[in-house]
SELOLUM-385509 format. One line per 10 residues: their letters; for each residue z, y, x of C-alpha. Coordinates in steps of 0.05 Angstrom, whole numbers, plus 5000, padded with zeros to 4 digits. Each point is the difference from the previous one (the first is absolute). Layout:
! SELOLUM-385509
a = Z,Y,X  ...
This chain:
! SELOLUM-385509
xxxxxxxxxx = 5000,5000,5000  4981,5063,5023  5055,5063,5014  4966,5029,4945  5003,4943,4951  5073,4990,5025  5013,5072,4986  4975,4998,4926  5036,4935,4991  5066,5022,5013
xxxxxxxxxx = 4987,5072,4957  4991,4947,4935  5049,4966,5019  5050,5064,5008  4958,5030,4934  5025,4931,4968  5064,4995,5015  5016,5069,4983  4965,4986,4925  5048,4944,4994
xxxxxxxxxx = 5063,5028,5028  4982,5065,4968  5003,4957,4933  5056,4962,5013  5059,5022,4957  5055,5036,5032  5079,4995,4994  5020,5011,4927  5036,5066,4989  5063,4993,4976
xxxxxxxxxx = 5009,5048,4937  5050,5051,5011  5046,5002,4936  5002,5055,4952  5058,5032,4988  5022,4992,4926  5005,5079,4992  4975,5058,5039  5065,5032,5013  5078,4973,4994
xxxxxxxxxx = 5002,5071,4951  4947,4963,4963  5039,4931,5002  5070,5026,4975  4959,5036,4945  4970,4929,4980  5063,4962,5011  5040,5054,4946  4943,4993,4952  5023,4924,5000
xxxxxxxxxx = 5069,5012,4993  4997,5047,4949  4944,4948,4957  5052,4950,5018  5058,5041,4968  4962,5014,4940  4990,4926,4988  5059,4979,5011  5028,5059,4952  4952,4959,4956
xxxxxxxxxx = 5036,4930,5005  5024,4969,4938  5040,4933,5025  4983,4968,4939  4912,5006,4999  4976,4966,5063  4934,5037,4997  5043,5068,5024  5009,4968,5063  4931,5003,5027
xxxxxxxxxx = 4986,5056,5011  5051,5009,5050  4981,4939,5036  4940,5022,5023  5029,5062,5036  5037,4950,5037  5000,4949,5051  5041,4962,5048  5075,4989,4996  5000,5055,4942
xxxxxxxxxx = 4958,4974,4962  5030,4926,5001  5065,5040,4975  4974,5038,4948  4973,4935,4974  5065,4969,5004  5043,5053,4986  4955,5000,4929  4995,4935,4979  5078,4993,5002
xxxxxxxxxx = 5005,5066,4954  4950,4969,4952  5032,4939,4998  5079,5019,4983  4975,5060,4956  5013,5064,5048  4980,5070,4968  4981,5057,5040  5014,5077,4967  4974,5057,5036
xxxxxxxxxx = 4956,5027,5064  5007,5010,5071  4983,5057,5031  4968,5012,5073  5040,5059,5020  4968,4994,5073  4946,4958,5043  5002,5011,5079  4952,4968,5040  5038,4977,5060
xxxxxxxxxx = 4956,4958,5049  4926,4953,5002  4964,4958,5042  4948,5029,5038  4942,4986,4957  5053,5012,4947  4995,4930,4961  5076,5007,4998  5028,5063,4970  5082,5001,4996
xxxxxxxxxx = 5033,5053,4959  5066,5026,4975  4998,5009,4922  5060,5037,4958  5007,4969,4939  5038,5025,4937  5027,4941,4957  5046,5031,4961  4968,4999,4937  4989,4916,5001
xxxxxxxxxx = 5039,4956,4967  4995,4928,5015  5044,4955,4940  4988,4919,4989  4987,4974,4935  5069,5010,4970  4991,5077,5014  5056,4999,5059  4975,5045,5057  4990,4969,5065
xxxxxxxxxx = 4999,5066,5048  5050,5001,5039  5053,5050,4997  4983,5022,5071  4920,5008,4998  4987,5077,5030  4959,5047,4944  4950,5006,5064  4989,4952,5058  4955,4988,5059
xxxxxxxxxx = 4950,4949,5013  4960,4986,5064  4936,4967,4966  4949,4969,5047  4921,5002,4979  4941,4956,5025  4928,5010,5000  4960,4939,4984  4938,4980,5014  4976,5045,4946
xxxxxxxxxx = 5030,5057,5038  5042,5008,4935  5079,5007,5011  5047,4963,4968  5086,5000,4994  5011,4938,5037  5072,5018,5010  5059,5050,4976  5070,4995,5027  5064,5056,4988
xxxxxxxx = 5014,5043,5055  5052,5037,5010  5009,5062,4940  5017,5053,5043  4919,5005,5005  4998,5022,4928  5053,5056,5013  4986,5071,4987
């Protein structure tokens, strides 16, 4: 083979290879995830949206029709909701009757997760105007329950992007003062 021929054979061969490395597929990207909101301002505003739906439903409850329970279950999730479910089903079942609304006096957005699909918050709420009695009509608050107490309520994005309570313990009430 001549330099010539040898020359031209090795530029296809190059031309080739490149076509087919050119063409070969190349490490897939890993997606970088979206955060759930644009802004933790934006995320507390979401998350007290859901309490304050969550409230109203619940202000909504009658023990004895089921059906009332729904809607609250789907602003839920987690731990919270398997308690609300609970928590229900035991007042439907010995007869509980619920008189009266809570009230949100205030919702603080404390901390999230970076991409904020966890939002935790401090929320103020004013129970004294529920009454909780069983079926005999006996009330079954207890003497000591606060007019207004805190709760540290945790919310999760999921996959939807859409947050949910998954949980609500009492804090301490000193949060509520003033």
């Amino acid at each position: 083979m001549t330099t010539r021929a040898r020359s031209v054979t090795v530029a296809m061969i190059a031309t080739a290879l490149g076509q087919l490395l050119g063409c070969a597929p190349g490490p897939t990207p890993v997606p970088t995830p979206t955060p759930a909101f644009a802004s933790e301002a934006e995320a507390f505003a979401a998350a007290e949206e859901v309490y304050r739906a969550y409230n109203d439903a619940l202000n909504e409850i009658d023990p004895s029709d089921p059906q009332t329970f729904e809607p609250l279950y789907v602003l839920a999730s987690g731990e919270l909701e398997a308690a609300d479910r609970e928590n229900f089903s035991v007042m439907h079942a010995e007869g509980h009757v619920i008189r009266g609304d809570a009230r949100v006096v205030s919702f603080n957005g404390e901390s999230s997760s970076p991409l904020f699909e966890r939002v935790v918050a401090v929320v103020c709420l004013d129970v004294s105007a529920v009454q909780v009695t069983d079926a005999g009509g006996r009330s079954l608050v207890t003497p000591e329950r606060p007019n207004v107490y805190a709760l540290s309520v945790e919310f999760v994005a999921g996959d939807d992007r859409i947050l949910t309570m998954d949980s609500s313990r009492r804090v301490g009430d000193d949060k509520c003062a003033g």
